[in-house]
C-alpha positions as CSV (number, residue, x, y, z in Angstrom):
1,X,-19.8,-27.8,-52.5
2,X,-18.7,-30.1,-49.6
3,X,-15.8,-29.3,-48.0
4,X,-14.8,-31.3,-44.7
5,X,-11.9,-31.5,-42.3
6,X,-11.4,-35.0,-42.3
7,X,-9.1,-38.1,-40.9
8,X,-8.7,-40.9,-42.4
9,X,-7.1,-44.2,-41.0
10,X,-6.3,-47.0,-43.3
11,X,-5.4,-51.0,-42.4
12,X,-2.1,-52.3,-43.3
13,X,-4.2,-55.7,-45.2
14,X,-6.2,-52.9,-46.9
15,X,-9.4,-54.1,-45.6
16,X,-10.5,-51.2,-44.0
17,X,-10.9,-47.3,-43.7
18,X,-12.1,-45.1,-41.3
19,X,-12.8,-41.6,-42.1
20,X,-13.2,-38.7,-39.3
21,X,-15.0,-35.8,-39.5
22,X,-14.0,-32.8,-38.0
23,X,-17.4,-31.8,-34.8
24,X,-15.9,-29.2,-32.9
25,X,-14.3,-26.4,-35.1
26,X,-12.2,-23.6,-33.9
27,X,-13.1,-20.2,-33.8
28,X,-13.0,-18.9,-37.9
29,X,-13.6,-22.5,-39.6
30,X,-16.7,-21.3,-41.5
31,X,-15.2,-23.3,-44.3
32,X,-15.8,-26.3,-43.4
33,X,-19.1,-28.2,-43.0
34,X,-19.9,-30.8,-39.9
35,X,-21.7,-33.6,-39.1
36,X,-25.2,-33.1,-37.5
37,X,-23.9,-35.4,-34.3
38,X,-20.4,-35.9,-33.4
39,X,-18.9,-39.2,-35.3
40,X,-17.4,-42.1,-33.0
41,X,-15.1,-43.9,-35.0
42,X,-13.3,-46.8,-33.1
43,X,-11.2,-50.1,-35.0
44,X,-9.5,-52.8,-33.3
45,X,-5.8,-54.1,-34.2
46,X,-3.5,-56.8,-32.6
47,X,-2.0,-54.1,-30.1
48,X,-5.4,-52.5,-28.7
49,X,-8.7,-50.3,-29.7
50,X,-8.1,-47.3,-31.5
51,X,-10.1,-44.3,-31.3
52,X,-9.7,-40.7,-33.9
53,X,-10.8,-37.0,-33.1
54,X,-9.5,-34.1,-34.5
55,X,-7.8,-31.0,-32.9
56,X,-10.4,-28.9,-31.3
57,X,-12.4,-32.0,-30.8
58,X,-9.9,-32.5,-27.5
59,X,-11.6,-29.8,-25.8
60,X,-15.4,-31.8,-25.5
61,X,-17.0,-34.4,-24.0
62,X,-17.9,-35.5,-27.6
63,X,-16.6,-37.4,-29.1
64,X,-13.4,-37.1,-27.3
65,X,-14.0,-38.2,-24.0
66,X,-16.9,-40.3,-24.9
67,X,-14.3,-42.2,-26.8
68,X,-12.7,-43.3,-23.5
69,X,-15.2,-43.4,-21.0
70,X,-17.9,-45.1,-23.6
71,X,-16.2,-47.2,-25.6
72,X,-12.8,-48.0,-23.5
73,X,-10.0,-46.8,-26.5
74,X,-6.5,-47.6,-25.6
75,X,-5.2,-45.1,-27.5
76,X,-6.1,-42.2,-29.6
77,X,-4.8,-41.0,-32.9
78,X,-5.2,-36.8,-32.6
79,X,-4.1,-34.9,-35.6
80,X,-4.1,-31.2,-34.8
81,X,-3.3,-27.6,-36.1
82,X,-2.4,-26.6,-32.5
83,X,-1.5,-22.7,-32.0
84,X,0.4,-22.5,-28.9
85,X,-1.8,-20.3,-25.5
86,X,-0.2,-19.7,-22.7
87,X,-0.8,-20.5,-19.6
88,X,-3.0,-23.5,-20.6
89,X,-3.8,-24.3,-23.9
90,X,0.4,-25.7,-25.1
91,X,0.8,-28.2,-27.2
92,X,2.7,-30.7,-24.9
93,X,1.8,-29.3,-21.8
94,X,-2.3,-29.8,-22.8
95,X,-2.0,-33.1,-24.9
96,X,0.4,-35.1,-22.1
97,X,-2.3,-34.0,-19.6
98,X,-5.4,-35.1,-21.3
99,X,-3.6,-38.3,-21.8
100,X,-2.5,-39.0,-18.2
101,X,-5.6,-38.0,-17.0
102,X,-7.9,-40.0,-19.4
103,X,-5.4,-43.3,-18.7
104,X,-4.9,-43.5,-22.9
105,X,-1.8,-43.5,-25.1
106,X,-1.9,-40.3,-27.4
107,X,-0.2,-39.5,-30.9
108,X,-0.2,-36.3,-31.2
109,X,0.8,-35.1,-34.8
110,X,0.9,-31.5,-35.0
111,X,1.5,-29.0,-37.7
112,X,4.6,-27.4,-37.5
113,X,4.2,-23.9,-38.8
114,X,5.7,-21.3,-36.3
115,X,4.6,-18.4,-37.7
116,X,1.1,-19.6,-36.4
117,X,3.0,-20.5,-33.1
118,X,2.3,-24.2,-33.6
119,X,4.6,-26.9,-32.9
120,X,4.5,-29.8,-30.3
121,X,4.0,-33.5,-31.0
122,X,4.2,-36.1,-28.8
123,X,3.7,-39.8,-28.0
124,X,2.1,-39.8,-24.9
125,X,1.4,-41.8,-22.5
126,X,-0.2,-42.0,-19.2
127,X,2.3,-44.0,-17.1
128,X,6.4,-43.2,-18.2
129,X,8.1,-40.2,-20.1
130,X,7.6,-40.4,-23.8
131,X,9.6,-38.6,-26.5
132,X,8.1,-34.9,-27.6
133,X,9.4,-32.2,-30.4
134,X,9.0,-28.6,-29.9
135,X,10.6,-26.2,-32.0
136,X,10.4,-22.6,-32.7
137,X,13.7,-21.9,-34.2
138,X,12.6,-23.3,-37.3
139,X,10.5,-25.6,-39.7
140,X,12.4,-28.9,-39.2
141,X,10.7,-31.8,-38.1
142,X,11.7,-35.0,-36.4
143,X,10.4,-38.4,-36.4
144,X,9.6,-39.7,-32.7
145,X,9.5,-43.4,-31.7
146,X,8.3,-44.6,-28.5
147,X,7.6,-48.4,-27.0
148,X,4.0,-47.9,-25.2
149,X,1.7,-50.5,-23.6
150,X,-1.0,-51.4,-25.8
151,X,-3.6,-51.5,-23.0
152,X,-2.0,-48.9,-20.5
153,X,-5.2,-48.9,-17.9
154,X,-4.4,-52.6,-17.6
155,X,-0.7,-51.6,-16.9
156,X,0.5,-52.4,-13.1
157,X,2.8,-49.1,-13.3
158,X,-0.9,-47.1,-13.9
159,X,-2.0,-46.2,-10.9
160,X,-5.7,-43.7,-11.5
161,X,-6.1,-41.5,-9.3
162,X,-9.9,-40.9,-7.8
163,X,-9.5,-37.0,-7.6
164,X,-13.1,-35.9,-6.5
165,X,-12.6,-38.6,-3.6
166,X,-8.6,-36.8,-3.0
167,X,-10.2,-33.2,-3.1
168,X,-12.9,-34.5,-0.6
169,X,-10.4,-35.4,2.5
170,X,-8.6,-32.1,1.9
171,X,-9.3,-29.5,4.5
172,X,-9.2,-25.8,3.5
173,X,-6.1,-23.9,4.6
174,X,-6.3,-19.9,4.6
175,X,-6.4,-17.9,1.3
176,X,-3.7,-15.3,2.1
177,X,-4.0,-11.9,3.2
178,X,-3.6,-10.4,-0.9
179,X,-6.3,-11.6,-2.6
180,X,-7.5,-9.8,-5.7
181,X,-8.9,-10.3,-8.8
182,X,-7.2,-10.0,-12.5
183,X,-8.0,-11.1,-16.1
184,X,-6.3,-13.6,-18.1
185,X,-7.4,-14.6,-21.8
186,X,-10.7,-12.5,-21.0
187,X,-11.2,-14.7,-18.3
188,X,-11.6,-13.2,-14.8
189,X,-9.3,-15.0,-12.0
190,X,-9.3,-15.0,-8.1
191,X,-5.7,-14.8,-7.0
192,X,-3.8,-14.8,-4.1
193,X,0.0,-13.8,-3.4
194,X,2.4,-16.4,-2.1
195,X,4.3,-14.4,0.3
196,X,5.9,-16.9,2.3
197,X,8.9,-19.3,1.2
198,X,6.5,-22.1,2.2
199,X,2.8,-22.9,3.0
200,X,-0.4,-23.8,2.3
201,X,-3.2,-21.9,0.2
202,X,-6.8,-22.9,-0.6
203,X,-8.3,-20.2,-3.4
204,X,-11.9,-20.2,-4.4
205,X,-14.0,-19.1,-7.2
206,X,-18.1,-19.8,-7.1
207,X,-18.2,-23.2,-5.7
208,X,-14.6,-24.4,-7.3
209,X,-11.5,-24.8,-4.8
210,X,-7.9,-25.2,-5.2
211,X,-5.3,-26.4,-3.0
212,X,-1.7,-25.8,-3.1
213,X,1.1,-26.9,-0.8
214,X,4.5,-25.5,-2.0
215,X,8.4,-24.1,-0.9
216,X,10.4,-21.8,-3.1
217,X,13.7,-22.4,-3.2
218,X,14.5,-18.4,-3.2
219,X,12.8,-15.7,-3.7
220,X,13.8,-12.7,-5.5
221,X,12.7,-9.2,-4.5
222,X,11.2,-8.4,-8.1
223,X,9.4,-11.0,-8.1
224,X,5.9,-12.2,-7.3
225,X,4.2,-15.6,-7.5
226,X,0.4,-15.6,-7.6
227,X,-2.0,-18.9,-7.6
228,X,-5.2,-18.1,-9.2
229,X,-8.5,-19.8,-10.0
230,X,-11.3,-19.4,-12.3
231,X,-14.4,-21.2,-12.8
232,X,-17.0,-20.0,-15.7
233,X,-17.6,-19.8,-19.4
234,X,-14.7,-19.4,-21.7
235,X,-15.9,-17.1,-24.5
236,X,-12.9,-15.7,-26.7
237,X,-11.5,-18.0,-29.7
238,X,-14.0,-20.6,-29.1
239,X,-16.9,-21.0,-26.4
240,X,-16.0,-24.0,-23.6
241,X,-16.4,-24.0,-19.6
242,X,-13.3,-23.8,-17.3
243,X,-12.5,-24.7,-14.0
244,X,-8.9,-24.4,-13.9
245,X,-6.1,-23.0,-11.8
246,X,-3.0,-21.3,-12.4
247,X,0.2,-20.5,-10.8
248,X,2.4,-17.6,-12.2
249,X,5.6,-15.4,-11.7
250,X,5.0,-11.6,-11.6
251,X,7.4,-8.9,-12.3
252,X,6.7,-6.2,-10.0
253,X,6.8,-2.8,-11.4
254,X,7.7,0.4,-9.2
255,X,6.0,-1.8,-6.1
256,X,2.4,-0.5,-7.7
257,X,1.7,-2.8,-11.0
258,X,2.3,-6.5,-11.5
259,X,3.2,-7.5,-15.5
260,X,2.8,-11.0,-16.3
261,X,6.0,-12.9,-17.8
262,X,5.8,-14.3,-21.0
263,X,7.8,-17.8,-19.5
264,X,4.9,-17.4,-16.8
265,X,4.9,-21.1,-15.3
């Protein structure tokens, strides 16, 4: 038996149907069969090019950022099971990213089913605000309507921003005087304390740097804030590479242990 994890898109005149496999399955979907190579699926209408990829799918190059890059989508049409992961792997926080960052308009339909911790669907957009739903209280929907440019790269409020070229005229500032290293997800982090009200930190991990220039409005004597930064192979629910950074709030625990929050931002 053939059993797929499939999207299908049908026209309004009826004249055509485009069906989405599944490529990229999450960790436990031995269920399902996939296709040998990942499946582009693109289709033109009167308000831009439309490209389809399915939940974990947002996570790869194929075909999810191929779609962009290869075949110039304006927007994306992303049905997902999406269990909520903090610090970076939430619904909205993750989606409205990947949109901004790609310069595409993302519908984002996910299935609401908190006892699996998933909820968040969104219109987004990479230039304005957009409408979202997040709800953990309970299993209500709610329908979300948005106005979005059909072609938003060609949008004179979209301004892309070259960030290998922005990174490059950055000059590193110290790491702190508290760095240390900590696990998060399984992953292993380089962190440093922010001890000052204001400044500059630059943290590193192999050959991957982050910058970050902030000011607290207070700080609280139980509390610490970290920025952290980890660059390897993700291995636990699913297999991907990382480069990503963090920036949390500790609770500090007789001055000796640090116990992350669980509204960590």
């Amino acid at each position: 038996m053939l059993l797929i994890h499939e999207e299908v898109c049908a026209s309004v005149n009826q004249k055509g149907l485009y069906l989405k496999a599944d490529y990229n399955l999450f960790l436990g979907e031995v269920q399902f069969n996939v296709p040998k190579e990942p499946e582009i699926v693109t289709f033109d209408t009167p308000f831009g090019k439309f490209g389809i990829f399915i939940c974990f799918d947002i996570l790869f190059y194929d075909p999810a950022v191929a779609l962009v890059v290869e075949h110039n989508v304006d927007t994306i049409v992303f049905p997902t099971a999406w269990m909520n992961l903090l610090p970076h792997l939430t619904a909205i926080e993750f989606h409205s990213a990947w949109a901004m960052g790609m310069g595409v308009n993302l519908l984002s339909a996910n299935t609401h089913n908190t006892s699996n911790r998933m909820t968040g669907s969104g219109i987004f957009s990479p230039d304005k605000v957009v409408p979202y739903y997040y709800n953990m209280m309970n299993e209500s929907g709610h329908l979300l309507i948005s106005e979005l440019g059909s072609h938003p790269r060609n949008s004179s409020s979209y301004y892309p921003i070259t960030w290998n070229l922005y990174a490059s005229k950055i000059k590193n500032s110290p790491s702190g005087s508290n760095i240390f290293n900590g696990h998060l997800f399984a992953d292993e982090y380089t962190f440093t304390e922010l001890e000052e009200l204001h400044g500059e930190y630059s943290i590193c991990q192999n050959d991957f740097c982050c910058h970050l220039n902030y000011t607290m409005a207070e700080k609280y004597s139980d509390e610490v804030y970290v920025f952290g930064v980890f660059d390897g192979l993700h291995i636990v629910e699913g297999e991907y590479y990382l480069q990503v950074f963090n920036l949390f709030t500790l609770k500090l625990v007789k001055n000796i242990q640090l116990w992350l929050q669980d509204d960590a931002q």
